[in-house]
C-alpha positions, -999 to 999 in steps of 0.1 A, spaced: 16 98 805 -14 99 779 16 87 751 22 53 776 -15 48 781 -18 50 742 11 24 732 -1 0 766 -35 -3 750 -20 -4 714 5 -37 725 -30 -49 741 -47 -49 712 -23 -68 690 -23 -93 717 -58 -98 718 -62 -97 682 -32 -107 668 -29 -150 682 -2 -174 666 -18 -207 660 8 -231 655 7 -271 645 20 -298 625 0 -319 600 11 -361 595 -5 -388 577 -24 -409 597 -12 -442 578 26 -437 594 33 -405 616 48 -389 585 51 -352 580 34 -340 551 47 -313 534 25 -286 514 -7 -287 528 -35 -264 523 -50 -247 554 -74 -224 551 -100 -203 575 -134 -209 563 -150 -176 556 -119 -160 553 -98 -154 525 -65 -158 547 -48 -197 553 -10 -208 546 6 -239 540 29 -268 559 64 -267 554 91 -298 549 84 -307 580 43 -304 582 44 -274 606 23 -242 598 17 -211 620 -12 -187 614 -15 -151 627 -53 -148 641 -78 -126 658 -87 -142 694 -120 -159 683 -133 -190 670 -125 -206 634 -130 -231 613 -97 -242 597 -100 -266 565 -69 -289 557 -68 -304 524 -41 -319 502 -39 -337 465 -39 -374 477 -58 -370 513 -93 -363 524 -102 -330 535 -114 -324 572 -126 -295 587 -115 -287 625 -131 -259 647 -105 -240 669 -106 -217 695 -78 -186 695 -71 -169 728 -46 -152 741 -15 -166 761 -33 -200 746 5 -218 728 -10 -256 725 1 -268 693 -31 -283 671 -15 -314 657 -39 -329 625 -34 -367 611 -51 -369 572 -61 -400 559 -50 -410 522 -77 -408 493 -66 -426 470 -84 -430 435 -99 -466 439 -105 -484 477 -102 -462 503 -139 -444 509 -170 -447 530 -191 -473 504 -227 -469 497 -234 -490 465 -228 -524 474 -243 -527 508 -271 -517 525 -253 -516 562 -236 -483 569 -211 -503 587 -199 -518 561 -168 -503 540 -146 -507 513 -124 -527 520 -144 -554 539 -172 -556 510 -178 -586 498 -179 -576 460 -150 -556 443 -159 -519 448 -136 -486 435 -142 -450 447 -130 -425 428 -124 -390 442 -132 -367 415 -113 -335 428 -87 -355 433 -86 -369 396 -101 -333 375 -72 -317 394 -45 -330 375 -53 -348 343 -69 -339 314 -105 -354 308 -132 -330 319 -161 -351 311 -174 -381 335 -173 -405 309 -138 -395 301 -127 -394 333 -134 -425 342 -123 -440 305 -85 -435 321 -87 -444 358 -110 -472 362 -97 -499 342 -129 -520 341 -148 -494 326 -148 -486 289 -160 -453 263 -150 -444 229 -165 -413 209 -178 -417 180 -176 -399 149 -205 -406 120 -227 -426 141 -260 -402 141 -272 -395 177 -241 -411 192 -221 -386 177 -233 -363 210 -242 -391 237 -211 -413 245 -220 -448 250 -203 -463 280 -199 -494 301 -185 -520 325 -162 -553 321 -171 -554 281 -208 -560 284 -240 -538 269 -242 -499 284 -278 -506 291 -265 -536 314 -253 -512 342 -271 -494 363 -262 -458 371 -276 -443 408 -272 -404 416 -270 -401 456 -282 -438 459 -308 -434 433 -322 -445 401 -310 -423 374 -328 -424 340 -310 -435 312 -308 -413 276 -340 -416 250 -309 -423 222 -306 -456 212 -274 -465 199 -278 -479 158 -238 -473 148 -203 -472 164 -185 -501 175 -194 -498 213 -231 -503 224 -248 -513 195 -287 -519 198 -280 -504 232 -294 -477 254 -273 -463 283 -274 -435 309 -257 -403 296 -231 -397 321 -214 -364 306 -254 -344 316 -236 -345 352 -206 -321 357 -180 -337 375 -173 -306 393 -209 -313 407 -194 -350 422 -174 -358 453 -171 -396 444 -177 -415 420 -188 -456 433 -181 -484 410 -197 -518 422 -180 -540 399 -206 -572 402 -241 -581 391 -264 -566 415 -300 -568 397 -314 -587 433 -303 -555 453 -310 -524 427 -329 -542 398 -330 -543 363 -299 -528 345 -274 -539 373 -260 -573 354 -228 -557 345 -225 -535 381 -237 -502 394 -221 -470 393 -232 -443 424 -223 -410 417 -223 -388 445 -232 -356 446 -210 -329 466 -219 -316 502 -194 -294 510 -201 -257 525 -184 -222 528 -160 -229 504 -161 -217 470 -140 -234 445 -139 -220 407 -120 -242 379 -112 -226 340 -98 -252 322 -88 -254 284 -71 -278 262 -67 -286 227 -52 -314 206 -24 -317 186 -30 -329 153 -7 -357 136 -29 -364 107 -47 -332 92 -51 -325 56 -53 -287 57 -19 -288 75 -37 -271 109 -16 -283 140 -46 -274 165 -79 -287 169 -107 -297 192 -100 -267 213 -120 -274 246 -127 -248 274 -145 -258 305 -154 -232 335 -172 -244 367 -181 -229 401 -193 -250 432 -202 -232 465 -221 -250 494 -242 -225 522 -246 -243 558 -282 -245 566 -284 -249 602 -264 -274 622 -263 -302 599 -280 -291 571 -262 -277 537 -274 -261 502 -249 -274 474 -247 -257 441 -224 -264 411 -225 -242 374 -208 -258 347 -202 -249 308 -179 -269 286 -175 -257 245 -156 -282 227 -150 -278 190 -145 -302 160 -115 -325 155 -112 -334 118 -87 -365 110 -100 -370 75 -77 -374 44 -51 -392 62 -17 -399 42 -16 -432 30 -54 -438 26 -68 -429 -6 -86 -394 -3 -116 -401 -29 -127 -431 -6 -128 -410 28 -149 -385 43 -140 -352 41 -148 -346 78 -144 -369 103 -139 -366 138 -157 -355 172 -185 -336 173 -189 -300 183 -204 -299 215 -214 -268 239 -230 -285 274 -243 -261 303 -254 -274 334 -266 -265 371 -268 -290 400 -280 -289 431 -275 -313 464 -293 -303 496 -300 -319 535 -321 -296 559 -324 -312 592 -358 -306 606 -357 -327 638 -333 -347 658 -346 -378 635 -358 -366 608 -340 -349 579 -352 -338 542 -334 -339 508 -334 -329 477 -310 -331 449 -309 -327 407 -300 -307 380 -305 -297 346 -283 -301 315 -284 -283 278 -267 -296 250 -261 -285 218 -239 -304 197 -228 -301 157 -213 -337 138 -205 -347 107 -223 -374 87 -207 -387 55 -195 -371 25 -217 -360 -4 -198 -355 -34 -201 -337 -64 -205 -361 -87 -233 -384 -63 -270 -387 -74 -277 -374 -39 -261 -338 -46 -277 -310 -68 -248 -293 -87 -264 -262 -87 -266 -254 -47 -229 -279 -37 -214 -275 -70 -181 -294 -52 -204 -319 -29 -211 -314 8 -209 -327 41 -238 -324 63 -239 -314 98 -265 -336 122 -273 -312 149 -287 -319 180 -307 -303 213 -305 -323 243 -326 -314 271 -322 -336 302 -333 -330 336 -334 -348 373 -350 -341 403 -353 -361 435 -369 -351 468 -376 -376 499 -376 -376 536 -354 -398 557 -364 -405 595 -362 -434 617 -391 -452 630 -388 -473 660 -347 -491 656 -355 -485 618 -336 -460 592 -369 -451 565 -362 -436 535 -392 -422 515 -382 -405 480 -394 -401 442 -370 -395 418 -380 -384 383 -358 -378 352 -362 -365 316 -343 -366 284 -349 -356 252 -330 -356 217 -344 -332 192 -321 -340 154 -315 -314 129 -295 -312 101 -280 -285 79 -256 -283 51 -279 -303 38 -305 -306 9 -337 -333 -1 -327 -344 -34 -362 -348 -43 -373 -312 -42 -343 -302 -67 -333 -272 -71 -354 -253 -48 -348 -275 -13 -340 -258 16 -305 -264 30 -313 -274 70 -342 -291 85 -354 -299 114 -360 -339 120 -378 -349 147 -362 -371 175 -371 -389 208 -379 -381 246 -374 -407 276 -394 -400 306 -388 -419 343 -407 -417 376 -394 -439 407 -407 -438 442 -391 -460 468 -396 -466 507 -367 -482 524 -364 -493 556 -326 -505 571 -319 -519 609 -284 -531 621 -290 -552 651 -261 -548 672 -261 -578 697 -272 -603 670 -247 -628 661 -214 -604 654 -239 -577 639 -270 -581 613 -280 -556 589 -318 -561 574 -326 -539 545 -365 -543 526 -380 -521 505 -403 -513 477 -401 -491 441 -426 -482 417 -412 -475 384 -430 -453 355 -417 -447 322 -425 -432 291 -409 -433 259 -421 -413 225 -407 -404 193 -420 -373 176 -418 -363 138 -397 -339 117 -407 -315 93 -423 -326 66 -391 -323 35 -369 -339 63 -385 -371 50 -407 -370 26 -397 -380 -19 -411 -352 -36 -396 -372 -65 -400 -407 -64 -372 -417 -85 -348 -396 -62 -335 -404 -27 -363 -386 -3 -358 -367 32 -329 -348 43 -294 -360 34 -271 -369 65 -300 -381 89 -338 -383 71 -366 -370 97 -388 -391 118 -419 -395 95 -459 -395 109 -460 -434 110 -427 -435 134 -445 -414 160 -452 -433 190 -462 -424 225 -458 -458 253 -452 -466 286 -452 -489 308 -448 -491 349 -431 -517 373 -433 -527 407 -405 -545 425 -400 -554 460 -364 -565 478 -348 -578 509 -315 -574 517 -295 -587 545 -260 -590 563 -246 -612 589 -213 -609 606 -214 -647 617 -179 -635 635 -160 -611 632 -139 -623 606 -169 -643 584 -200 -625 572 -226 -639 545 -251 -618 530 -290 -632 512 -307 -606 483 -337 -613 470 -359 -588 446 -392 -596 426 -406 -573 398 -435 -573 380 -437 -554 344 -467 -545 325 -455 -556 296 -438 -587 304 -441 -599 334 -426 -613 363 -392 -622 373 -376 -630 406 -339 -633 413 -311 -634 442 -280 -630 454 -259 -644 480 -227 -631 491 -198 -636 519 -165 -626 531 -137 -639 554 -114 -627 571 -77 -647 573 -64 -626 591 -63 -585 596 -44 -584 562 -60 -607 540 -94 -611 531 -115 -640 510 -147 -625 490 -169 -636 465 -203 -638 452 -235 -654 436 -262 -643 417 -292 -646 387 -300 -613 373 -320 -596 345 -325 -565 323 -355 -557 307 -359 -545 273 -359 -506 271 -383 -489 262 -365 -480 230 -356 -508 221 -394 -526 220 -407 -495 198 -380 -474 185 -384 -472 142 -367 -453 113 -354 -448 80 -314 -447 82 -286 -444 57 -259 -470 57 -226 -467 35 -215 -499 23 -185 -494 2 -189 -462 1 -224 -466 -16 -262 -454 2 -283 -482 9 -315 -471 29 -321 -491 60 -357 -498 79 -354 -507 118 -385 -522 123 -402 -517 157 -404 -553 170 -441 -565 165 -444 -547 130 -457 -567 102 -418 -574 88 -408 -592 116 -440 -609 119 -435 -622 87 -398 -635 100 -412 -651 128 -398 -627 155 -413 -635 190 -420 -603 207 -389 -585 227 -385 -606 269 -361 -594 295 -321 -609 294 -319 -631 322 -280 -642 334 -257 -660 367 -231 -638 376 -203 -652 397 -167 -635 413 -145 -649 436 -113 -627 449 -95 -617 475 -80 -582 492 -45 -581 510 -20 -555 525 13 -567 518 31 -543 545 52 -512 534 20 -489 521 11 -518 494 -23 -530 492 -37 -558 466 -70 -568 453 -75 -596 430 -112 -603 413 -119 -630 393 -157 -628 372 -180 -651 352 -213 -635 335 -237 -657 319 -261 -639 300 -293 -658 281 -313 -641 253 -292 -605 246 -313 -582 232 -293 -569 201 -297 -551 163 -296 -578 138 -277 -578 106 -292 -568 79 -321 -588 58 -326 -577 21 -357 -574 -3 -345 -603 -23 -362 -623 8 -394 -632 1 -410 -627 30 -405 -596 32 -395 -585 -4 -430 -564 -9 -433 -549 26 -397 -536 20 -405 -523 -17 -436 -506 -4 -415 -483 22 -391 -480 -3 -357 -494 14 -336 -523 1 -329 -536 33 -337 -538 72 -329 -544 102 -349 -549 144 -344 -556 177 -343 -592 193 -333 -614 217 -306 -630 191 -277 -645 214 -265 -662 247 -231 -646 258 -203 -659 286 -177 -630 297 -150 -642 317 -122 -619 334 -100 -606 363 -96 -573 381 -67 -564 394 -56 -536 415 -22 -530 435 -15 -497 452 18 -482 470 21 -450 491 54 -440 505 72 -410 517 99 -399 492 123 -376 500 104 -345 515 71 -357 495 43 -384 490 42 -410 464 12 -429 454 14 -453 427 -12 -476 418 -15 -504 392 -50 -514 377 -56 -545 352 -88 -556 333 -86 -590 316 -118 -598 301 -131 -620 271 -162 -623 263 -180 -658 239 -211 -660 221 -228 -691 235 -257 -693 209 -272 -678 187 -311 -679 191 -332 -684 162 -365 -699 150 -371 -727 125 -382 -698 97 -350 -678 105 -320 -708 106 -316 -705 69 -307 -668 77 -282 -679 111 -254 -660 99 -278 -623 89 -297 -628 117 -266 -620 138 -239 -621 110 -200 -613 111 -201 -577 118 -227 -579 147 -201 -602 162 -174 -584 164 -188 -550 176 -205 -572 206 -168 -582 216 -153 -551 209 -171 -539 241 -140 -533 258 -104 -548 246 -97 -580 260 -72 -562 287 -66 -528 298 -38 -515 319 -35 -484 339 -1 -474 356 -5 -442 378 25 -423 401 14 -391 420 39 -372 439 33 -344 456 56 -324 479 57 -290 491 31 -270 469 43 -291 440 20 -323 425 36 -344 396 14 -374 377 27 -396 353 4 -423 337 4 -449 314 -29 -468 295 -23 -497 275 -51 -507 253 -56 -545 247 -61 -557 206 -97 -550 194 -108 -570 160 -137 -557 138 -151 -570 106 -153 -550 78 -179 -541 55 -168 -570 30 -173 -594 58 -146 -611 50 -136 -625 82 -98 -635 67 -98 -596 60 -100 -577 97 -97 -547 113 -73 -553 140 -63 -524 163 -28 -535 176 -25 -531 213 -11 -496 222 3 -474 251 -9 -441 259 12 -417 278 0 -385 303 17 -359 323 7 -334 344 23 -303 372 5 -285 391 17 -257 415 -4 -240 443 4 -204 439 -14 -195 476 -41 -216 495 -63 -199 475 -46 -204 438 -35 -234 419 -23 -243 380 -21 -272 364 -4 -279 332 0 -314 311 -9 -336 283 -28 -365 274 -10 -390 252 22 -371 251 34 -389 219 6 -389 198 2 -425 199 -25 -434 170 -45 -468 166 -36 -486 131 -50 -473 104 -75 -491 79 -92 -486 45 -117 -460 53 -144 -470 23 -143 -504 46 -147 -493 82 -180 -484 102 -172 -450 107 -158 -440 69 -124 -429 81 -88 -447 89 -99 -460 122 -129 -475 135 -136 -458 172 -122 -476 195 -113 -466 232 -82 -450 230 -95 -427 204 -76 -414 175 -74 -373 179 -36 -374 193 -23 -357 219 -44 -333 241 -26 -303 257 -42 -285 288 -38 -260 314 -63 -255 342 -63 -226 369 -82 -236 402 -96 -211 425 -105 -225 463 -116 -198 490 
């Protein structure tokens, strides 16, 4: 009797404790089944996967659960189920498609919540980073979106000082200070490093992307328009939104390494630039609606060296070239607590460190800037750098009356310190130390905004009213080295530190300046089918001025699949901060030959003496017209035609020598034989067209998405702007060189062909980047004798295989067959090797595994 009892109660328990849950996952496009997805119990290190025909089954305690479904390709939901006993209703789920480009909830852009991708009236792509980091290569943001967004262009650079660690990046070929980068929907500040080298972003300062870890970012919004009416200054090119993740009770963990496989090496090494990324993000729930959000990230990536390649002759090349060494630790935060039914608080940021190692140009033995005695066969300095760069944003959102307020401060920090080592000060002879430190530069930034947004409802089809003020502060200094970084102990001997002289007491500066703007911003739905939106924004600087601009925009609807867009707008950029006051002592090659360089702060006494007016803000009319369309069958087509006008482009001249007169004794006294300063030198007109088709389709028992991105883009130098004192001087003021690296910006097109198919626990991507031609003059500036970078195709392959819900690998390959750009004569090129920099870079292929953890 007591053995019944005891196997009664044990058959009970099982039942109680031991539920099936059973159901069948589809996309929500077509009914489809979709094969392979991952479902997992939050909290619980237990989940399972579909089969070929989308079913699952769990075995589960009676109870509630949270059960997570996710798959490569779809957005990730959460749903919360109840398990009971004698309980058999199948829990059917539909996941929507993610695709890498129009398919999110938009923020940038618009103001109205109600308003989404595919109904914006500008072009717009969202990029889901998980989806992307998964299964290719790139582990850095700037990278990342180098391969997938075809509009957006970045290059490394190798020899170029301080952008040897920050990469300069930007949108449809034009400046990187010309687009504006928000974190969360806010300002971010841009890097203290103005760019001086390189063939992208010359004169320019951008926002250092790579200080944010990707696995820090759920999407990644690229407005692809002028928006300086709606966001401000920066925004001519377009606005990218990076948004921060939000997830909870899931912890996901990434190790990834790759390294690159060397065509052109002269010690014969097949391996370099061995790169190793790990990463953690885990998100705690904080009451109902509120979350915690946290993200580690370290990435070590070592030196690539493509010096001495075959064909080139060796004694005109650097011994070193290639990209930097770089080790980049970073922790981010993104949090919401809810502390009313209205009223919620926020606070996001994070910190970044970066140390990074690059090599400047080749001393050799025989050069009257070595010693013998301490590099008896020559050297090759290292420029080191410590970048410090922080952000922190904290604000209150609440609604007040019908109206959505937002009341934040954002502030943000970077700051370069230079060293270098490996080096010596000729000057001090035998005795000079062999590493300095060399001053450098910090950017400081301070916005606080109140928003207000209302979507009246019953007005017209629907009318969205955004206004708003911000008060900007920023603060920009630039701090001196050690003294034998750039001091001539010897006069008749090349002074300061060899590879990057040191910031000296008379380039210390400490300025700032604040800024006040104030917008409106509205949207009406006319109909249903036609909206128009109105943006206007004045600012006030306090060391320019005013300047007031707009924007007008609209879209209509033909019919449910095809849509009319365009837009209308003035914009601006003010000068940075940088760029008004920054001053140094550089070292240019020219033929393989030192020549010391002055940039001269813009006010200084040289180019007063040239009649420079003081530095005003770029003013240009941006126009796009286009159109979105779903041609039936899972394809869906946008087309985005785009005219920039841009007056006065603040640029770095060429290069004026002491054999001008008015300046010939200014330059003697610093002892330099040439200089160079900031200006508002040209008028430029970019033209081009986006395109963007994408296909999904089920195939066989798996999901295809294919997707076809084009960039066509040319950009014209309108004028170039000089004064009656200068016009003998119109081709140094912005001579042959300057040209070319302002249109090698981005390559006149760019094409990006991407299939993903997953099916089953299986994911396969296959990619192809062509790179448009890029011309650049040489050194000679012989304009019959160019650089010219022939287009080329660039190939990547990835697999990646889910182990358990819980485990995944993927393995592939960036430019599979080592495509190179064309080499050139290296004593000729900016960079002192076989190729200039240019954006499909010229290490080879990349080989990379990465092993993701999800629980």
């Amino acid at each position: 009797m007591n053995t019944k009892i005891l196997v009664t109660c044990c058959f009970l328990s099982v039942s109680a404790f031991s539920q099936s849950i059973r159901g069948r996952v589809t996309d929500e496009a077509n009914s489809s089944a979709l094969p392979g997805v991952t479902i997992l119990v939050v909290g619980k290190q237990t989940g399972t996967t579909t089969d070929a025909s989308g079913n699952f089954s769990l075995q589960l305690a009676s109870g509630r659960y949270t059960l997570r479904f996710s798959s490569l390709g779809y957005d990730t939901i959460e749903k919360l189920v109840t398990v009971a006993a004698n309980d058999n209703a199948p829990l059917d789920v539909a996941l929507k498609s993610a695709q890498t480009n129009l398919t999110e909830v938009m923020v940038v852009g618009s103001r109205n919540i109600n308003r989404s991708v595919t109904d914006s009236p500008a072009p717009i792509d969202v990029i889901d980073v998980r989806q992307v980091t998964a299964k290719t290569g790139q582990l850095d943001v700037n990278q990342l979106l180098q391969f997938v967004a075809p509009s957006f262009n970045s290059n490394r650079q190798t020899g170029s000082d301080g952008a040897d660690h920050v990469d300069p990046a930007s949108l449809r070929g034009l400046g990187p200070d010309q687009t504006l980068v928000l974190i969360n929907g806010k300002r971010q500040h841009q890097s203290a490093l103005v760019t001086l080298f390189g063939t992208r972003g010359r004169g320019n300062t951008g926002t250092d992307l790579n200080t944010i870890p990707a696995a820090a970012i759920e999407r990644i919004e690229i407005l692809r328009d002028g928006a300086a009416a709606q966001y401000g200054s920066d925004a001519i090119a377009g606005v990218i939104n990076i948004v921060l993740k939000a997830t909870t009770n899931q912890l996901v963990a990434n190790v990834n390494y790759g390294a690159y496989q060397a065509k052109y090496r002269f010690d014969n090494q097949k391996f370099d630039g061995g790169n190793l990324n790990v990463n953690a993000n885990y998100g705690w729930r904080i009451g109902k609606n509120g979350f915690l959000n946290l993200t580690g990230d370290y990435n070590q990536r070592e030196h690539t060296n493509r010096a001495n390649t075959p064909g080139i002759d060796s004694t005109l090349q650097r011994r070193q070239y290639g990209d930097s060494r770089i080790k980049n630790s970073s922790v981010y935060a993104n949090s919401q607590i809810p502390v009313s039914t209205n009223t919620t608080i926020y606070a996001f940021g994070g910190i970044n460190f970066r140390k990074g190692d690059a090599y400047a140009w080749t001393r050799t033995a025989d050069s009257p800037r070595n010693i013998p005695s301490i590099y008896p066969d020559g050297f090759d300095p290292i420029i080191t750098s410590t970048i410090t760069d922080g952000t922190f944003a904290a604000g209150v959102r609440t609604t007040l009356g019908n109206w959505n307020v937002d009341l934040g401060n954002i502030f943000g920090s970077n700051r370069f310190d230079y060293g270098v080592k490996n080096t010596l000060n000729t000057s001090m002879g035998a005795t000079s130390p062999r590493e300095f430190k060399a001053g450098g530069f910090q950017l400081q930034q301070n916005v606080t905004g109140l928003h207000f947004t209302r979507f009246f409802k019953n007005t017209l089809q629907g009318l969205n009213v955004a206004f708003g003020s911000e008060f900007r502060y920023e603060n920009y200094q630039i701090f001196a080295g050690e003294e034998a970084s750039y001091k001539a102990y010897d006069i008749s001997k090349a002074a300061g530190a060899q590879g990057f002289p040191g910031f000296q007491p008379s380039n210390v500066l400490n300025k700032s300046r604040t800024n006040l703007g104030i917008y409106i911003d509205t949207e009406a739905d006319l109909t249903k089918a036609f909206m128009i939106g109105a943006a206007a924004r004045y600012e006030n600087y306090s060391d320019f001025g005013s300047t007031l601009n707009g924007k007008l925009s609209s879209r209509l609807k033909i019919s449910p699949s095809f849509m009319l867009r365009g837009t209308l707008s003035t914009g601006f950029r003010a000068p940075s901060l940088a760029q008004k006051y920054f001053n140094s002592t550089i070292t240019n090659f020219v033929g393989g030959q030192p020549v010391q360089v002055q940039i001269a702060q813009n006010g200084s006494a040289i180019t007063q003496a040239l009649g420079i007016p003081d530095l005003k803000q770029e003013t240009s009319v941006n126009a796009s017209l286009g159109f979105t369309s779903e041609l039936g069958n899972g394809f869906s087509l946008t087309v985005d035609g785009y005219y920039v006008r841009i007056k006065d482009r603040v640029v770095l001249t060429g290069q004026f020598s002491d054999e001008l007169p008015e300046i010939s004794d200014a330059l003697k006294q610093l002892n330099v034989s040439q200089v160079q300063f900031f200006t508002n030198a040209i008028s430029t007109r970019t033209r081009g067209i986006d395109v963007v088709l994408a296909h999904r389709t089920q195939l066989g028992q798996g999901r295809l998405n294919t997707s076809l991105g084009v960039n066509f883009n040319s950009l014209d130098t309108i004028s170039v702007n000089t004064n009656e004192k200068l016009k003998p001087y119109k081709d140094l003021y912005f001579d042959l060189r300057e040209y070319y690296f302002v249109r090698a910006s981005a390559p006149p097109s760019k094409m990006n062909l991407t299939l993903d198919y997953s099916v089953n626990k299986w994911a396969f991507l296959l990619r192809f980047v062509r790179f448009g031609e890029v011309k650049l003059a040489n050194w000679n500036y012989d304009p019959t004798d160019l650089d010219i970078y022939r287009p080329k195709v660039t190939t990547d392959l990835s697999i990646s295989y889910r182990f358990t819900p819980q485990i995944g690998l993927s393995i592939g390959g960036s430019n599979i067959f080592n495509v190179y750009p064309d080499m050139h004569r290296a004593d000729l090129t900016e960079s002192g090797g076989a190729w200039d920099p240019v954006q499909m870079g010229s290490n080879g292929t990349y080989w990379f595994g990465k092993l993701n953890f999800r629980f």
